[in-house]
N, C-alpha and C positions, 0 to 999 in steps of 0.2 A: 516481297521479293517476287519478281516475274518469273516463273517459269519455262521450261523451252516448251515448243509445242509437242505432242505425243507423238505425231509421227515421226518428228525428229529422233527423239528418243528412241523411240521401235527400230527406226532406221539405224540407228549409230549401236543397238544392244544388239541387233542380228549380223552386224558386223564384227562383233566381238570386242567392244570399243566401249568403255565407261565416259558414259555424256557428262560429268562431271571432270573428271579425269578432261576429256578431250577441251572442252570449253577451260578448263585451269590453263592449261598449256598454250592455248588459243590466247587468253589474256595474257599468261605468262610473257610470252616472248611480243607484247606491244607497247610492253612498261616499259618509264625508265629503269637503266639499269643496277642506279642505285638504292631502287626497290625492291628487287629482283628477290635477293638473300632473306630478305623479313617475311616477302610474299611466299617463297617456297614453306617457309617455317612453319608460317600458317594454315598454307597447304596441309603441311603435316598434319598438324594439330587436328584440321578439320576429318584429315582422311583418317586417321585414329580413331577418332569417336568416333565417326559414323560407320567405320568399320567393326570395329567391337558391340555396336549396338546392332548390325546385320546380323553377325555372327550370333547373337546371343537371343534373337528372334530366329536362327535354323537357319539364316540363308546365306550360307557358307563360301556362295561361286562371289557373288558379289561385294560380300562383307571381308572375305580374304583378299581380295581384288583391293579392295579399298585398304586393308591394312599396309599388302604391298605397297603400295604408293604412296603412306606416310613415309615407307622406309626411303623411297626413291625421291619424294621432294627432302628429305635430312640431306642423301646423297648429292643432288643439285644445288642447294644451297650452300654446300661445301663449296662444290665445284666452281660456283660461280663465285664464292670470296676468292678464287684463288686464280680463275681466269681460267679454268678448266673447261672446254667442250662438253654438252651433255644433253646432246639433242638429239640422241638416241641409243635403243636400251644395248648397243656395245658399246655406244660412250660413256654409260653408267656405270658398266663394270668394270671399263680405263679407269675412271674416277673414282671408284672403289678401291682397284689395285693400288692408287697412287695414295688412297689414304692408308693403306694395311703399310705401304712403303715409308709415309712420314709420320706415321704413330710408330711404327714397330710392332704395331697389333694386327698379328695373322688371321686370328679370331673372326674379325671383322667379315673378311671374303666368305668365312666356313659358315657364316650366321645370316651372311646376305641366300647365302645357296639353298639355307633351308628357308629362308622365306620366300623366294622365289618360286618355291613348290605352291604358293598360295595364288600365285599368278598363275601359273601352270592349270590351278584348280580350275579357274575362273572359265578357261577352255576346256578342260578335261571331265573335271566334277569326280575326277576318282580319290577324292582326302574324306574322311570319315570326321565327324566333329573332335573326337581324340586327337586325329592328326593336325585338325586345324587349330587345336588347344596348344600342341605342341609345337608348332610353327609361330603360333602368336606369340610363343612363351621366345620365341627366337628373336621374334621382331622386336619385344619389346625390351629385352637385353640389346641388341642394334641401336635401337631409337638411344639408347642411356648412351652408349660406349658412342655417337657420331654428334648429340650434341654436349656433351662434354666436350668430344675435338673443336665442336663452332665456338663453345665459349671459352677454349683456352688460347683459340688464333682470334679471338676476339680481343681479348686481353690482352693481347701480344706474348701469353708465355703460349710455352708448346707442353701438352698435357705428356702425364706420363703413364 
């Protein structure tokens, strides 16, 4: 697998900007669109691991950065089964609201809020590894309660 080049990197991390992250999104929106849904998923998946594997080597800004954004490809993968906007991060939490509204699960916004402090980190750097334990532990309740929602409107029932 090629690499991007380092200064690219340098350039896009002193922006405040995950070269992964931005390059997913870069592909994201060139695919067909009925790839779209599978390709966020795996997003996920991928931003998962490699987030809990940063974290668990101490590097909290980047590794919480990356867990964020499993939660946020779960979120667009919804979005786009349903024809939802989500090309940017107040479109994410339109399409957040609009699932806490078609689950009936409030939960969801209260659990987005706390992982969003892990995005926050990524610029701030003021979470302590407790805090970033405790916010994983949020995300990873999220990640359960959003794709349970994908594979019950998959199914065609509506989860309960």
């Amino acid at each position: 697998m090629a690499a991007l080049p380092p200064y690219i990197v340098k350039l896009l991390e002193e922006r405040g900007v995950d070269p992964v992250a931005y390059v997913t999104e870069l592909v994201l929106g060139e695919v067909d669109p009925s790839d779209r849904e599978r390709l966020y998923e795996e997003s996920s998946e991928y931003f998962w691991t490699e987030g809990l594997s940063l974290v668990e080597k101490g590097e909290l800004r980047q590794g919480g950065e990356k867990i964020w954004n499993s939660v946020v490809q779960l979120v667009k993968a919804i979005a786009e089964s349903r024809g939802w906007r989500h090309d940017s991060h107040r479109l994410v939490w339109v399409a957040l609201r609009k699932i806490a509204e078609e689950s009936g699960d409030r939960e969801v916004i209260a659990l987005f809020a706390q992982v969003e402090q892990l995005h926050v980190n990524f610029y701030e750097g003021h979470l302590s590894h407790v805090e970033v334990d405790v916010f994983i532990d949020a995300a990873r309740k999220l990640r359960e309660k959003l794709k349970a929602l994908r594979l019950g409107h998959a199914s065609g029932t509506k989860p309960s």
